[in-house]
C-alpha positions as a Markdown table, in Angstrom:
| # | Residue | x | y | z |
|---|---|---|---|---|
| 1 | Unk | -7.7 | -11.5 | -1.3 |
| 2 | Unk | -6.3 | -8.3 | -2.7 |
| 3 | Unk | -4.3 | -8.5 | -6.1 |
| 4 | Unk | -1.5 | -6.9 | -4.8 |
| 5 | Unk | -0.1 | -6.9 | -8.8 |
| 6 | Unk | -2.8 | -4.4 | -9.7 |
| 7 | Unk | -0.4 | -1.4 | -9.5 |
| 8 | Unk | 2.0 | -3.1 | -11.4 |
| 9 | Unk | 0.0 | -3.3 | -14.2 |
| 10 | Unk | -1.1 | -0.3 | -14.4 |
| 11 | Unk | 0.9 | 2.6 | -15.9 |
| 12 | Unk | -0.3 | 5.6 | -13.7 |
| 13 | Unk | 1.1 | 3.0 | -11.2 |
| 14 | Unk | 4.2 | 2.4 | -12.0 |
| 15 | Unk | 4.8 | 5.9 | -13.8 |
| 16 | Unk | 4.0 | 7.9 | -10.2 |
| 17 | Unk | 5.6 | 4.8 | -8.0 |
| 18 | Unk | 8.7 | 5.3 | -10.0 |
| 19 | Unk | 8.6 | 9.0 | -9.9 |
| 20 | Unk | 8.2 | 9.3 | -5.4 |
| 21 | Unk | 11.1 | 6.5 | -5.4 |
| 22 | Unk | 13.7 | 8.4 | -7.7 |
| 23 | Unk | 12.8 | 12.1 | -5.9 |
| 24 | Unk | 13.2 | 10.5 | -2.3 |
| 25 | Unk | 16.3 | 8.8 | -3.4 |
| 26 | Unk | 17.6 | 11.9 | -4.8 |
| 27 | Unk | 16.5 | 13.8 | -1.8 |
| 28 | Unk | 18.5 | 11.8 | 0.5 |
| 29 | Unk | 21.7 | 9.8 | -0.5 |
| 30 | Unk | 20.7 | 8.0 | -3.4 |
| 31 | Unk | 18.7 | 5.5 | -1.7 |
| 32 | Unk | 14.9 | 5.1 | -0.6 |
| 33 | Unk | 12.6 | 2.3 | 0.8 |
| 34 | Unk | 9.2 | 1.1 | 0.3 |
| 35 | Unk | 8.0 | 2.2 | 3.5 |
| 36 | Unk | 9.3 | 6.1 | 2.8 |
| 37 | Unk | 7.3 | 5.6 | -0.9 |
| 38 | Unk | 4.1 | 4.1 | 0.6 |
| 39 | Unk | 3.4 | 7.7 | 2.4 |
| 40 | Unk | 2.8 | 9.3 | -1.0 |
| 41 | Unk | -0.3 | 7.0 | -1.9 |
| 42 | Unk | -3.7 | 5.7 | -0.1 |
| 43 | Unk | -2.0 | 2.6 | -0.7 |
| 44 | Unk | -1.1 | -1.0 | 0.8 |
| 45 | Unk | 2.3 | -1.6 | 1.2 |
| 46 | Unk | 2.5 | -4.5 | -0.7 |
| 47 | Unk | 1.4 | -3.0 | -3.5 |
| 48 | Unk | 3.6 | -0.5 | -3.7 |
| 49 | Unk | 6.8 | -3.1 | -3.0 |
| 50 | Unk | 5.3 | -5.1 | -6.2 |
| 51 | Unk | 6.2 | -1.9 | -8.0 |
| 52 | Unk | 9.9 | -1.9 | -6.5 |
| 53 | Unk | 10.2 | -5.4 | -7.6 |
| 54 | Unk | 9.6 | -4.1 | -11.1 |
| 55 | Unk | 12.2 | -1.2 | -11.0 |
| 56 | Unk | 14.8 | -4.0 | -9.8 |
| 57 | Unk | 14.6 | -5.2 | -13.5 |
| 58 | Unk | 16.2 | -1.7 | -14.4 |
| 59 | Unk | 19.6 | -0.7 | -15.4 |
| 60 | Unk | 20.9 | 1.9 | -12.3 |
| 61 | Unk | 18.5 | 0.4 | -10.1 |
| 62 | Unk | 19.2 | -1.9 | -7.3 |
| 63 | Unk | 18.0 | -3.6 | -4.0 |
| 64 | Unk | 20.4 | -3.8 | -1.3 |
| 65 | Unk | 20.8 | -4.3 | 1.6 |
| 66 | Unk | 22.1 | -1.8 | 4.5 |
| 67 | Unk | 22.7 | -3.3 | 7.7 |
| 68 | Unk | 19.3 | -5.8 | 8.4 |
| 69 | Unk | 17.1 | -3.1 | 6.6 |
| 70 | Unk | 16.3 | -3.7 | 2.6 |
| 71 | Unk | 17.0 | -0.6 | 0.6 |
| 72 | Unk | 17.1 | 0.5 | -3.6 |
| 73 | Unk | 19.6 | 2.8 | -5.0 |
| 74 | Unk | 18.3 | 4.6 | -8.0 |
| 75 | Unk | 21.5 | 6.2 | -9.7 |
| 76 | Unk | 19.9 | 8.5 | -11.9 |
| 77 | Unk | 16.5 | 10.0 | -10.7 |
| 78 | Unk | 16.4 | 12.3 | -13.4 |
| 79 | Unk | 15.1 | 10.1 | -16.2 |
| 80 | Unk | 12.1 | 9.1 | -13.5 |
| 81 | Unk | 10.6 | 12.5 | -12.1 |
| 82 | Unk | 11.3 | 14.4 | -15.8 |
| 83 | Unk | 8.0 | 14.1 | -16.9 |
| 84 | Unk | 6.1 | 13.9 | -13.9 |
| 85 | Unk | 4.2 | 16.0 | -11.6 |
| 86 | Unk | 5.9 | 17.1 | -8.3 |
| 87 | Unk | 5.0 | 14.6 | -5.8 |
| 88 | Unk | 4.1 | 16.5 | -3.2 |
| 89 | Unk | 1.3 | 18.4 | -5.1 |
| 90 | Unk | -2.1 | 17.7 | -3.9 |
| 91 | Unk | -3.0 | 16.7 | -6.9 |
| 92 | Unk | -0.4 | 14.0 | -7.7 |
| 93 | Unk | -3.0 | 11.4 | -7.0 |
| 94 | Unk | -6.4 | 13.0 | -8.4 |
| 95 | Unk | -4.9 | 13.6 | -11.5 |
| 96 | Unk | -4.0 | 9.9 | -12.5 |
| 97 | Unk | -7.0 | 8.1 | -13.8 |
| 98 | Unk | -5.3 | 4.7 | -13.7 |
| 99 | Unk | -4.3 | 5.1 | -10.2 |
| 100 | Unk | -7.8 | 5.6 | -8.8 |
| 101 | Unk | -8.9 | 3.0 | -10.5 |
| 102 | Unk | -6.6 | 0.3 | -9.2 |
| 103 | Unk | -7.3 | 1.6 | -5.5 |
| 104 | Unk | -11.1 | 1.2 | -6.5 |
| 105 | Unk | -10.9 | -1.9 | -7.6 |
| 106 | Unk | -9.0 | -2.7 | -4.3 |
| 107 | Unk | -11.4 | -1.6 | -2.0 |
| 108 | Unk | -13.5 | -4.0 | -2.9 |
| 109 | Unk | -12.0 | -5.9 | -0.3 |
| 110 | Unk | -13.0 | -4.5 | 2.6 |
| 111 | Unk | -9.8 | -6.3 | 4.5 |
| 112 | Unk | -7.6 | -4.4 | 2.2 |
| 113 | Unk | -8.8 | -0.7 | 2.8 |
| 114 | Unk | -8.8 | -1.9 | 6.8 |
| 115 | Unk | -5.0 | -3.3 | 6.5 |
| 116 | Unk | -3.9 | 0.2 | 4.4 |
| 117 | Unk | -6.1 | 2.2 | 7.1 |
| 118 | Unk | -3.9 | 0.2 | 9.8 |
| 119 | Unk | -0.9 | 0.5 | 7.8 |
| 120 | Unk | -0.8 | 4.0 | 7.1 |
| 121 | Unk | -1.2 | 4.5 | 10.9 |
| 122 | Unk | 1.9 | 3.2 | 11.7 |
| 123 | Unk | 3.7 | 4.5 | 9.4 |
| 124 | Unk | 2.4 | 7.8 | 10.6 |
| 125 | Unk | 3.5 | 7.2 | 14.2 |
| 126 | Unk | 6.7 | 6.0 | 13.3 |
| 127 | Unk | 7.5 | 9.0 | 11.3 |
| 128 | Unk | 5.9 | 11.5 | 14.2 |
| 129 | Unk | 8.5 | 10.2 | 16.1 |
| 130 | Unk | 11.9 | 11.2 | 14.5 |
| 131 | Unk | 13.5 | 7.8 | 15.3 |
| 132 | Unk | 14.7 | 4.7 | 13.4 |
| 133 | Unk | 14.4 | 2.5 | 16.4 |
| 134 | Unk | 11.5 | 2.5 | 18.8 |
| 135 | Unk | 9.9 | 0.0 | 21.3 |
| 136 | Unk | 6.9 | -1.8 | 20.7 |
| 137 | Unk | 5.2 | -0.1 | 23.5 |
| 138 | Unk | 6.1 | 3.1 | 22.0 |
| 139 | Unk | 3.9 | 2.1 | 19.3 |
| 140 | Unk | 1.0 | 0.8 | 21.2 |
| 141 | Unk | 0.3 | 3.3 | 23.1 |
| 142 | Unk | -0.1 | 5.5 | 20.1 |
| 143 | Unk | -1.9 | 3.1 | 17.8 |
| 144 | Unk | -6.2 | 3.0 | 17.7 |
| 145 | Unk | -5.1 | -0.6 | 16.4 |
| 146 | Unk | -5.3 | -3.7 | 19.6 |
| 147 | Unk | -1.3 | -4.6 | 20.3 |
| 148 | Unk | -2.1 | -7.8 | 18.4 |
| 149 | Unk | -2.9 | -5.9 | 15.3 |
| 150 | Unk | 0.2 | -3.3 | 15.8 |
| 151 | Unk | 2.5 | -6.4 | 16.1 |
| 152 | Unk | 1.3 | -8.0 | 13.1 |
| 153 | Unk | 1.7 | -5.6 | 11.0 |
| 154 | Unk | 5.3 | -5.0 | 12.1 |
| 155 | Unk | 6.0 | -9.0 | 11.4 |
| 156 | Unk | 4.4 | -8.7 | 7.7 |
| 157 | Unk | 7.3 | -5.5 | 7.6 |
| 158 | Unk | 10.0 | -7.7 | 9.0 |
| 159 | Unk | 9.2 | -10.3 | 7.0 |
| 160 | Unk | 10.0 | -8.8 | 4.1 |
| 161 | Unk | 13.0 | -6.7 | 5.0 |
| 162 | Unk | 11.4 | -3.5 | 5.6 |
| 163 | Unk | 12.5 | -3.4 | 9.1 |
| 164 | Unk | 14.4 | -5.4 | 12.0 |
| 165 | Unk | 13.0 | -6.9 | 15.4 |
| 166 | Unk | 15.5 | -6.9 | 18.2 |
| 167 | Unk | 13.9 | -9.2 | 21.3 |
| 168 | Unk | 15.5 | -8.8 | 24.7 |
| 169 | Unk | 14.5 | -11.7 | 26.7 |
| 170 | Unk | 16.2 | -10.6 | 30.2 |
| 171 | Unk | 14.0 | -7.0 | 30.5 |
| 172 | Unk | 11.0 | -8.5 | 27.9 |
| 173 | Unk | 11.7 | -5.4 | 25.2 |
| 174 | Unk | 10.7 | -5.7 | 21.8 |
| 175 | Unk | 12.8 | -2.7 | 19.3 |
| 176 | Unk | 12.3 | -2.6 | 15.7 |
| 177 | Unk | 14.4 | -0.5 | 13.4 |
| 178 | Unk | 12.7 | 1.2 | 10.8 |
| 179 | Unk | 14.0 | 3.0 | 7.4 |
| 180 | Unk | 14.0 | 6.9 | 7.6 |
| 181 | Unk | 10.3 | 7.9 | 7.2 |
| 182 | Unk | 8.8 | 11.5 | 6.6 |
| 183 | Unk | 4.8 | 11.4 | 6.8 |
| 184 | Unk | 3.2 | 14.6 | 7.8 |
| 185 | Unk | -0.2 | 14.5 | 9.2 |
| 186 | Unk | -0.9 | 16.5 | 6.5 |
| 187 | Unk | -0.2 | 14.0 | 3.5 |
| 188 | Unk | -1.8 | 11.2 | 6.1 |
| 189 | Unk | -5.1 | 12.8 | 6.2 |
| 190 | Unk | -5.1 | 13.7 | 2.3 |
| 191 | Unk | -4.0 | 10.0 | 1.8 |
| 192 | Unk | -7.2 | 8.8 | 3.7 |
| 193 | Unk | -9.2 | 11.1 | 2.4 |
| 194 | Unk | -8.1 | 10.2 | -1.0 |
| 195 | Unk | -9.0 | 6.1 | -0.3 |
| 196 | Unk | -12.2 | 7.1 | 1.6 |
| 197 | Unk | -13.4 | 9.5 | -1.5 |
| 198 | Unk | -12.5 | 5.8 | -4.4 |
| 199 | Unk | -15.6 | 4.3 | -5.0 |
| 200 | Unk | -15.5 | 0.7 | -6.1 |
| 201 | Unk | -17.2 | -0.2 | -9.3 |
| 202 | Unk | -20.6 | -1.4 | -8.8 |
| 203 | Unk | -21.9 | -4.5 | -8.3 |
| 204 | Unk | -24.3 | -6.2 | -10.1 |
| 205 | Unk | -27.4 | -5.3 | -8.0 |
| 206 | Unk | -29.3 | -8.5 | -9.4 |
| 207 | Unk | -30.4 | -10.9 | -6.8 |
| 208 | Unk | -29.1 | -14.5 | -6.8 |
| 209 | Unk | -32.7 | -15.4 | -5.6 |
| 210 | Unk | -34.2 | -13.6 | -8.7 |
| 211 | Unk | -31.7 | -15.4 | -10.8 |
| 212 | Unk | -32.9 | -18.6 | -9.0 |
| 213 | Unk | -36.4 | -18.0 | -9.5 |
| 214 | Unk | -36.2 | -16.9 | -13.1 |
| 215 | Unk | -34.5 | -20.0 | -14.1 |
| 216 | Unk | -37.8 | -22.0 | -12.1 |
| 217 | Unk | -40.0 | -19.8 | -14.1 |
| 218 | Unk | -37.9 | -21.1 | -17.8 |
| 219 | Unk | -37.8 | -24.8 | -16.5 |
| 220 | Unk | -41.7 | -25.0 | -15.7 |
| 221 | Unk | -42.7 | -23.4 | -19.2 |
| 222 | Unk | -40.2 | -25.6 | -20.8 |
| 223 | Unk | -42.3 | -28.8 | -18.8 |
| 224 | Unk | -45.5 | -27.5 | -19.5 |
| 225 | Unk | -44.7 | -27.2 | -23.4 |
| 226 | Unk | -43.4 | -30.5 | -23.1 |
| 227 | Unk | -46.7 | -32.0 | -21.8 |
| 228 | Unk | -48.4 | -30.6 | -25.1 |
């Protein structure tokens, strides 16, 4: 399973994490989600929320929550984006050493780069769509993703606050309301261009079976010394 603490640790993590939060905040009215953040990186989203979760520790940060949806206000974005690079440059992400490395190490599990493929998706749709609440058929019939996939997805959000499921038994309608979310195709594609580009670290390439057969090779000297 994916260490979705790795970002956390690292400070190109929680430098440029911290810096997209405060801008978006102070872009709108002070507040921003994890979903709206997610869009800047080739990221999962529980990565990213790991990140939040540190901020919370923060003085003039805080997690709220606004109507069924869970929100942070940032009260002084300032001291966050000062000394870092605009977020909406191209190279916010290439330039950040740490950063890359975190997502490589990540897509080592091939799950992971599947679920933040799967994620990202969704988050894309939602956003083409210029609405906080839309059906789940809405979403379906946009997705490349089965419905099963699309609606799990949407429970992992829900789960942890990041959006709301309404179920209307009498017509058999499924809404979810989502957090304002801007994600142009443009940033999509770069995002996914950016997590296709990581390379893991490599792998030892040294076979178990040579490892097996070397250790044979040590055991029948050590008999044969034995016998003399």
């Amino acid at each position: 399973m994916a260490d979705s603490q790795r970002l956390r640790t690292t400070p190109d993590g929680l430098r440029l994490v911290s810096a997209v939060a405060a801008e978006l905040a102070a872009r709108g009215d002070g507040h921003t989600s994890v979903l709206a953040a997610t869009t800047y990186f080739p990221m999962d989203v529980d990565s990213i929320a790991r990140v939040f979760e540190g901020l919370e520790q923060l003085d003039g940060v805080e997690r709220l929550q606004r109507g069924p949806l869970t929100v942070y206000r940032i009260d002084n974005p300032d001291r966050f984006t000062d000394k870092a690079p605009p977020i909406d440059d191209p190279a916010f992400f290439d330039e950040a050493a740490g950063l890359r490395k975190a997502v490589a190490d990540l897509k080592r599990d091939a799950d992971w780069e599947r679920r933040v493929r799967g994620q990202h998706e969704l988050l894309r749709i939602i956003a083409a769509s210029d609405e906080t609440e839309l059906e789940l058929s809405y979403l379906t019939s946009r997705a490349s993703m089965s419905r099963a996939k699309v609606q799990s997805l949407l429970n992992d959000f829900d789960a942890q606050g990041y959006i709301s499921v309404d179920v209307d038994e009498e017509v058999d309608a499924v809404t979810y309301q989502f957090p304002v979310i801007d994600y142009p195709e443009s940033r999509h594609d770069r995002n996914m261009q950016q997590l296709e580009a990581v390379e893991p670290p490599a792998r030892s390439r040294t076979s178990p079976w040579f490892i097996l057969a070397a250790f044979a090779v040590v055991v029948l000297i050590v008999v044969i010394l034995l016998r003399f």
